[in-house]
C-alpha positions in Angstrom: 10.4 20.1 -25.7 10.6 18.3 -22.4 12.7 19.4 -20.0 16.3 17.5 -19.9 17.7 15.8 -16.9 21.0 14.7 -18.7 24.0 17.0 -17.1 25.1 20.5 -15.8 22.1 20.0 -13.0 24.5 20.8 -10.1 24.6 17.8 -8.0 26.6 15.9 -10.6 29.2 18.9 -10.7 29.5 18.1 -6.6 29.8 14.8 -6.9 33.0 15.7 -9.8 34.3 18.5 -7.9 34.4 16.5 -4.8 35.5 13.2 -6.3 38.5 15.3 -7.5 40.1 16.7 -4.6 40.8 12.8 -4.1 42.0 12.0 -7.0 45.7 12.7 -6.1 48.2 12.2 -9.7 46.2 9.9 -11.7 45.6 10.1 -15.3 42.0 11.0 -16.4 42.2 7.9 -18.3 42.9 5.7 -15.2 40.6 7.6 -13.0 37.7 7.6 -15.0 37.3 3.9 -14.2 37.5 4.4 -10.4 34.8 6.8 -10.7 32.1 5.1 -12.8 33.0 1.6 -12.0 32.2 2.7 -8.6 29.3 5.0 -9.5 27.9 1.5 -11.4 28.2 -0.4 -8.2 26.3 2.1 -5.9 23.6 2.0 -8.5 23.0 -1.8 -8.8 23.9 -2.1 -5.2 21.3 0.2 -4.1 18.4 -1.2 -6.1 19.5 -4.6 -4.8 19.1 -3.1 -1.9 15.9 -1.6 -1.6 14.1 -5.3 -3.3 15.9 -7.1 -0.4 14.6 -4.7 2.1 11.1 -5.1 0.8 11.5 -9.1 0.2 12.4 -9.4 3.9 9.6 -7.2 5.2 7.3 -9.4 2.9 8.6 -12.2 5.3 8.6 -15.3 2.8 12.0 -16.0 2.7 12.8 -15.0 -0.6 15.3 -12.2 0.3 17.8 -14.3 -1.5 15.9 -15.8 -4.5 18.1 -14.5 -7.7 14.4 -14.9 -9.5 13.0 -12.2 -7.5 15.4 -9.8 -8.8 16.0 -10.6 -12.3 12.4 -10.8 -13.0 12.0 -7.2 -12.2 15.2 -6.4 -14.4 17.3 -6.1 -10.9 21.1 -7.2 -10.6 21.3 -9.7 -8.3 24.2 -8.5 -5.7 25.9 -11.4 -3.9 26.1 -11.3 0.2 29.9 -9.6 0.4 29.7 -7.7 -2.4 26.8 -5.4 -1.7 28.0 -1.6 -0.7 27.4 -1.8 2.9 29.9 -4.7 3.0 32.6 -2.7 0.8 31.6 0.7 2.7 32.4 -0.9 6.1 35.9 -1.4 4.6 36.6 1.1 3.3 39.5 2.5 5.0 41.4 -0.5 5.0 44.1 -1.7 3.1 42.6 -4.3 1.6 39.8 -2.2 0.2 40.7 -2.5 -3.5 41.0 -6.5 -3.2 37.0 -5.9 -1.6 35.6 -4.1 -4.6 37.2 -6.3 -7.0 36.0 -9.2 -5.8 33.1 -7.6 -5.1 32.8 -6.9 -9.1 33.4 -10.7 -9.6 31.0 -11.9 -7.8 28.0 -9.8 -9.5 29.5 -10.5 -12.7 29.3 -14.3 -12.0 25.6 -14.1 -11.0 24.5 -12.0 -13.6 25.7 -13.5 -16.9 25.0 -9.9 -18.6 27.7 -8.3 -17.1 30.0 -11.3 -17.4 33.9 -9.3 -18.1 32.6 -6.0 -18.5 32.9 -4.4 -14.9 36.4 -2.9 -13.7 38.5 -5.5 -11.7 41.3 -3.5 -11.2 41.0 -1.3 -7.9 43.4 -3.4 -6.1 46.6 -2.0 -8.0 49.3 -0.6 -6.0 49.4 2.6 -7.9 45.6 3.5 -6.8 46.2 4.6 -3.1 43.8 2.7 -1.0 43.5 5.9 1.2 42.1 7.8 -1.4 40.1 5.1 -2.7 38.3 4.5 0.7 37.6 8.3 0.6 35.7 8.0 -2.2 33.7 4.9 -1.6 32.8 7.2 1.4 31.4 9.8 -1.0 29.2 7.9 -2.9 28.0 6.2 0.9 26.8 9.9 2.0 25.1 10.4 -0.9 21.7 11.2 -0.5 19.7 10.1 -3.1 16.1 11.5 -1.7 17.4 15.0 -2.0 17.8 15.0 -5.7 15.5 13.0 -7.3 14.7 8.9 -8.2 18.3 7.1 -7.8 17.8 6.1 -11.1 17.5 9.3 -12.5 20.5 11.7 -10.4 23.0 8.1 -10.6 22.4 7.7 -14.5 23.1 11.7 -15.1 26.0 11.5 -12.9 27.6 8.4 -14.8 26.8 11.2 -17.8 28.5 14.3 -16.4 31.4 12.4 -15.4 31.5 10.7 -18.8 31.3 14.4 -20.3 34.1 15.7 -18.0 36.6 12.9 -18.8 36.2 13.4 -22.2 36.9 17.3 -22.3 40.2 16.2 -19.9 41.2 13.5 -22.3 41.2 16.0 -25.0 41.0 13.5 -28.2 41.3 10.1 -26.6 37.6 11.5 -24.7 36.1 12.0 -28.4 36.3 8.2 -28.8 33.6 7.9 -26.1 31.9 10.9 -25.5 29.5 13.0 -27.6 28.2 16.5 -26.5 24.9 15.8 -25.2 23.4 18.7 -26.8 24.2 17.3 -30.0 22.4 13.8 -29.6 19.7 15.5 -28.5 19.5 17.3 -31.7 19.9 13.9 -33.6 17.1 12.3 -31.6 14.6 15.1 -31.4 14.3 15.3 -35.1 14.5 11.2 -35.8 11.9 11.2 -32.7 12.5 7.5 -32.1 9.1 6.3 -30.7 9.4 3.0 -31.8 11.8 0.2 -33.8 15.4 -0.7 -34.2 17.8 2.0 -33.0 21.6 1.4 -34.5 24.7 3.3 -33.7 27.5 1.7 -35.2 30.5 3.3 -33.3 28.3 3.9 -30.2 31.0 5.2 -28.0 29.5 5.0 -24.5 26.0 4.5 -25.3 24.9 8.2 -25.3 22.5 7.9 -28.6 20.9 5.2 -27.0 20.6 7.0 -23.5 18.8 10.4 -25.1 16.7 8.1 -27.0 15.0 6.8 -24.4 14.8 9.4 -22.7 12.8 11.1 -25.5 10.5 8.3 -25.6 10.2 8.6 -21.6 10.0 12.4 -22.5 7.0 11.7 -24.7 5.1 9.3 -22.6 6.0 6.1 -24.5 6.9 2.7 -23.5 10.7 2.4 -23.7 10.2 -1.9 -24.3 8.8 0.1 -28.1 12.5 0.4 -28.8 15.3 -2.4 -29.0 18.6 -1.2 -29.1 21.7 -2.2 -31.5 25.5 -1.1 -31.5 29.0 -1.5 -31.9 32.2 -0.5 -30.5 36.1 -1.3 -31.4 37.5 0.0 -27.8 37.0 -2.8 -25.4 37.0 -0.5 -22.5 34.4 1.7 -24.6 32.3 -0.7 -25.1 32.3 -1.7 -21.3 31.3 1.6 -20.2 28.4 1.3 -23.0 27.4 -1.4 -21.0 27.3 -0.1 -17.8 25.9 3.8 -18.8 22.8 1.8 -20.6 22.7 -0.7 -17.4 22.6 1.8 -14.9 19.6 3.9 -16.9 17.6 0.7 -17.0 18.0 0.0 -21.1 18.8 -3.7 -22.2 21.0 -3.3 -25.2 22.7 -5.7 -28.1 26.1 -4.8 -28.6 27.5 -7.9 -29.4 29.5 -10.3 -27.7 32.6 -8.5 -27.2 34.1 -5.5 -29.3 35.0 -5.2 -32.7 35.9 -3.1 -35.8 32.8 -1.9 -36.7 33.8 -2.4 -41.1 36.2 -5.1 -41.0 33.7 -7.6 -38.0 30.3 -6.3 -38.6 28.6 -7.9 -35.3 24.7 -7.2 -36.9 25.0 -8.2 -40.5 21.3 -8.7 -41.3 20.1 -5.8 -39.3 17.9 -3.4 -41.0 17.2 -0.3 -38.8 14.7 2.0 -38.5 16.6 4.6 -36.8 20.6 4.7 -36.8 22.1 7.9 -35.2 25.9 7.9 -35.1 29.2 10.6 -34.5 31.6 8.5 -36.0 35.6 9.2 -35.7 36.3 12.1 -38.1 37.9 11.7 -41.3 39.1 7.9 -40.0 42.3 6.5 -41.7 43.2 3.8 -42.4 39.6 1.6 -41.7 40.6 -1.6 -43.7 39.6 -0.6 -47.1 42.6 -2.7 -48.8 40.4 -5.8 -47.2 36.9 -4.2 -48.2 37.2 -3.5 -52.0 34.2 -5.6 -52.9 32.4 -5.4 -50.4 28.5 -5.1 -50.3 28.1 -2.1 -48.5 29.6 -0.1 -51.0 26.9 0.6 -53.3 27.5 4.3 -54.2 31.6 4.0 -54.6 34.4 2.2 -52.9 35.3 4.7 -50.4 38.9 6.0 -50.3 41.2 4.5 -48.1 42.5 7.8 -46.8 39.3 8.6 -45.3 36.2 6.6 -43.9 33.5 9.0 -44.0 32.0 7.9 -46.7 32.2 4.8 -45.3 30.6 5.1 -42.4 27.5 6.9 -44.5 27.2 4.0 -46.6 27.4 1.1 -43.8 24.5 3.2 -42.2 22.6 3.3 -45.0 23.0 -0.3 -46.0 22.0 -1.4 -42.6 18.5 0.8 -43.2 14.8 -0.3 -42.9 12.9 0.2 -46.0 11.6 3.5 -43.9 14.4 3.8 -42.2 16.1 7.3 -41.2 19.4 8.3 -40.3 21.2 11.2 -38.4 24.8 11.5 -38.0 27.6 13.9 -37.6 30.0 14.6 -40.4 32.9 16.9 -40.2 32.4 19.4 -43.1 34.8 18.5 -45.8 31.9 15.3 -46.6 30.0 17.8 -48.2 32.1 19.3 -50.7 35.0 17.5 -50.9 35.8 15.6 -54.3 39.3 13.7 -53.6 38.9 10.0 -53.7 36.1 10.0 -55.4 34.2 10.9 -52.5 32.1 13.4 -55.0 30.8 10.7 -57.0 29.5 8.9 -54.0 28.0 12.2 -52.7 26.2 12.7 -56.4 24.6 9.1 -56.5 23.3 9.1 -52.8 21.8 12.5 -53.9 20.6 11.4 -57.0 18.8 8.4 -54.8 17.2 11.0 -53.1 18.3 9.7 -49.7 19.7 13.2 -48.2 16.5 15.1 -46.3 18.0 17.8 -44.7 22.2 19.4 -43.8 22.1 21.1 -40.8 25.4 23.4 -40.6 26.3 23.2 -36.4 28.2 25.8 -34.2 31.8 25.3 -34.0 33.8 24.5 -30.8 30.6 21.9 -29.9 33.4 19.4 -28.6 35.8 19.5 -26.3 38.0 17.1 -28.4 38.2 18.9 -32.0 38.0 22.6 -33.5 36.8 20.3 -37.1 33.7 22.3 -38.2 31.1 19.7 -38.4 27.1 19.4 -40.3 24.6 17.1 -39.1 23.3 15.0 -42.1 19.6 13.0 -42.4 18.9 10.6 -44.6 15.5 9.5 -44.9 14.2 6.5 -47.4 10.7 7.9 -47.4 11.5 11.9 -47.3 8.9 14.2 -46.7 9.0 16.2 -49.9 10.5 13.9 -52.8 13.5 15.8 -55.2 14.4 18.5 -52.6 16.6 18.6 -49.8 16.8 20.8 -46.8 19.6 22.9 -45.4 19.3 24.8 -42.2 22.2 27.5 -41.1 22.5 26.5 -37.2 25.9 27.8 -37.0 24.6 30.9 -34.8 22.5 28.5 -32.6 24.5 28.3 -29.2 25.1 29.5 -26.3 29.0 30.1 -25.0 30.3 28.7 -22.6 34.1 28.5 -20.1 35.9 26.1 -23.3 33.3 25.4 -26.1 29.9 26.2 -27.1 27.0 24.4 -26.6 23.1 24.1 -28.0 20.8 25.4 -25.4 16.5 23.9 -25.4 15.8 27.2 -27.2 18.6 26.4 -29.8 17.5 23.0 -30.2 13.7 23.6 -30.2 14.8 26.4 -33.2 16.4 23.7 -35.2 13.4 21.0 -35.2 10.8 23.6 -35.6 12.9 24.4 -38.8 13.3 20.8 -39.7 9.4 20.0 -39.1 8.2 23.0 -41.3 10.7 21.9 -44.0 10.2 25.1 -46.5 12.9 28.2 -46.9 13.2 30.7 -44.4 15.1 34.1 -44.7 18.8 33.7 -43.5 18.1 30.2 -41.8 16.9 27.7 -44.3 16.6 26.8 -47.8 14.9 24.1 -49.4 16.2 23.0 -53.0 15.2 21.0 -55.7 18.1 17.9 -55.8 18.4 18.8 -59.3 20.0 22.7 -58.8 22.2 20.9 -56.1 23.5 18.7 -59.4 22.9 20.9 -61.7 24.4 24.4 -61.1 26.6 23.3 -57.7 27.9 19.8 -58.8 26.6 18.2 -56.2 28.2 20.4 -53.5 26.2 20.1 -49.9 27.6 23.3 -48.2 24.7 25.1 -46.6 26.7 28.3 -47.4 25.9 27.6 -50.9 22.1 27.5 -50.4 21.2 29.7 -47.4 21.8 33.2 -47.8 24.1 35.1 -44.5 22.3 38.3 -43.6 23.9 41.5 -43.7 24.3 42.4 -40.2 26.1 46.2 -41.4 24.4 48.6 -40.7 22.0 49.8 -43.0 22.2 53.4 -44.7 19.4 55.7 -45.6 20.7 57.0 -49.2 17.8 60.0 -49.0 19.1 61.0 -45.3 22.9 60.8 -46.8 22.3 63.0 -49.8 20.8 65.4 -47.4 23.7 65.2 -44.8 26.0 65.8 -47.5 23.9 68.5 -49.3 23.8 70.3 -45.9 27.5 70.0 -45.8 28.3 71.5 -49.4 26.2 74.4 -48.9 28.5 75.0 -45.0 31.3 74.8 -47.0 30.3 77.2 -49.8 29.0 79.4 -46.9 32.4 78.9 -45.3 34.2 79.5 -48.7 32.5 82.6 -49.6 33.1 84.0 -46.1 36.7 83.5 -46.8 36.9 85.0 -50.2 35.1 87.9 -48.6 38.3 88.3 -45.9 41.0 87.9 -48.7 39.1 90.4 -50.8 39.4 93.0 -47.9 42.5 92.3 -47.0 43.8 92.8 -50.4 41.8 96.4 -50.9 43.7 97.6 -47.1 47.1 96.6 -49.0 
């Protein structure tokens, strides 16, 4: 496997640490804008920037031709708004009413980011001191020390992402999922080329990771077009400006919306859809779904939307089309709601390729055990499904676990072999899952747990205790000897 520039890299944890110490009382929540917004506007700003710099070198006069820009998939970045017009300000008190503006005027020449950057810096509860200080960070940052701008800005809109999330506790989970996992998704889907879907994409990072992978792997990234959907406005935003700032051209829809009851790609049929949709969701609008078309394996119960989730993915498949996602565990056993009759006809459609039981702690926002499923419409062995016991997989870290390359290279290499393998995997015919387990997808139930006691040597035992007997007669007789004595001197 290639090796990932994503987070944990070092630089990213100075820029945190250091943004931080400045950020005074506020809520992660309200922070968290301040810090990508402005991590967003560096980035655009800077490649503006640099095209402008070479434009006027060139000495045509097109420095300030919007066409020159766009055409090389550049922001355009109005005079005023660029940063060394909001870093020359930025320790006065009028700074916040600078970026904002500054935010409306590249929205306004760049209809793609029309109402999805931050506009609210100039609030009197964000102190303008502090602010300044860390529009003065992200000035002294130099870019040439760490790699392409591209590259260190995009992984530091990541870790930041991936830092909010473990301080928002749950609320983060809405937006955030552990890198390490999505890698996992998209090294065994290996996205080269098609329609890539995430349904409750969060903050883009599925579509990040896959093209990275395609990057990774020498591919064209234009191979891939990228579809998604997000009910938090302010989600969806930050999807926009984490796929921006890496370069990627997505279609999320217009504006955000519930991803069951406003379905914003109705006639999309993906080949890839990768998804970590809100665990065990209620209520998702089933009351308003009953007949709905998506529901070909069982109206899902309205206490819980896994099911539904699985089934919208699937309806929105390509004929080939695959699918990884993360499920907490009770999907694959659980019977209430009539979730187990669902389970038994996607089985018995022979959709399921592989279970992948993960590692628990993964997330910062939940203790829920959770499996990776994949669903594949042209499976590599017809009848049979895999299961592959990744629960030891991990290394531990400060407050959760995480999948190291090693981990993850261990997981695809069992994935891509697809046959049984002592203690780690088990591939079984569909019809013992039905037929002896009721349809029951625990990879407990298939994979065998290796005895990690230690092992005795029966031959070596009997001889210990053989040894032991004849001391103890030895011992015994010696006794009997003394007592006998000691009776003849009375």
């Amino acid at each position: 496997m290639a090796d990932k520039n994503t987070v944990n890299v070092g630089f990213e944890k100075q820029i945190w640490d250091a943004a931080c110490v400045l950020r005074g009382n506020m809520d992660a929540s309200e922070y968290k804008g301040v810090v990508l917004g402005l991590i967003f506007l560096k980035y655009i700003s800077d490649r503006f920037e640099d095209k402008h710099k070479a434009l006027v070198a060139e000495g045509d006069g097109f420095e300030e031709d919007i066409d020159e820009y766009t055409s090389e998939g550049i922001f355009f970045v109005p005079s005023g708004a660029r940063w060394s017009d909001i870093a020359s300000k930025s320790h006065t008190p009028e700074i916040g009413v600078v970026i904002d503006n500054a935010m409306r005027a590249i929205e306004k020449e760049n209809k793609r980011l029309k109402d999805i950057l931050p506009k609210n810096f100039a609030r009197p509860e964000l102190d303008k001191g502090r602010l300044g200080n860390v529009v003065d960070l992200f000035s002294n940052i130099k870019m040439i020390e760490h790699g392409s701008e591209k590259d260190i800005l995009g992984r530091t809109y990541e870790y930041c992402l991936s830092m909010f999330a473990e301080q928002e506790g749950k609320r983060g989970g809405e937006f955030f999922t552990p890198s390490c996992i999505v890698r996992t998704l998209v090294e065994i889907l290996q996205p080269y080329k098609g329609r890539v879907y995430d349904p409750c994409c969060g903050s883009g990072g599925m579509f990040v990771q896959s093209a990275q992978f395609v990057e990774n792997h020498s591919g064209n990234i234009s191979n891939i077009s990228i579809y998604g959907q997000d009910s938090n406005p302010t989600t969806w935003k930050m999807a926009q400006m984490n796929l921006a700032i890496r370069g990627i051209e997505p279609n999320l829809g217009g504006y955000s919306a519930d991803t069951f009851l406003n379905d914003l790609h109705p006639t999309l049929r993906a080949d890839y859809i990768m998804a970590n949709p809100p665990f065990n969701l209620s209520p998702w609008g089933a009351e308003q779904l009953k007949e709905d078309v998506r529901w070909k394996y069982g109206m899902p119960p309205a206490g819980n939307a896994n099911f539904a989730w699985l089934q919208h993915m699937i309806y929105h498949l390509a004929p080939a089309g695959k699918i990884g996602m993360v499920l907490a565990n009770g999907a694959l056993s659980s019977q209430s709601g009539g979730e187990g009759e669902i389970r038994k006809n996607i089985i018995n459609d022979d959709l399921v390729e592989c279970i992948v039981a993960m590692p628990t702690q993964l997330f910062y926002t939940t203790q829920i055990p959770v499996s990776l499923w994949f669903l594949n419409k042209q499976k590599k062995q017809k009848g049979k499904t895999l299961f592959i016991d990744a629960s030891k997989e991990f290394k531990k870290e400060t407050n959760n676990n995480v999948l190291t390359d090693d981990n993850i290279d261990h997981i695809v290499e069992l994935f891509t072999n697809y046959q049984s393998v002592d203690y780690k995997a088990a591939l079984v015919d569909n019809e013992v899952i039905g037929s002896e387990q009721d349809y029951n997808l625990s990879v407990s139930t298939y994979v065998e747990q290796e005895d990690t006691r230690e092992k005795i040597d029966i031959d070596e035992l009997n001889k210990e205790i053989a040894e032991t007997v004849a001391k103890i007669d030895h011992l015994r007789a010696g006794i009997d000897k003394i007592v006998e004595e000691l009776s003849h001197g009375k």
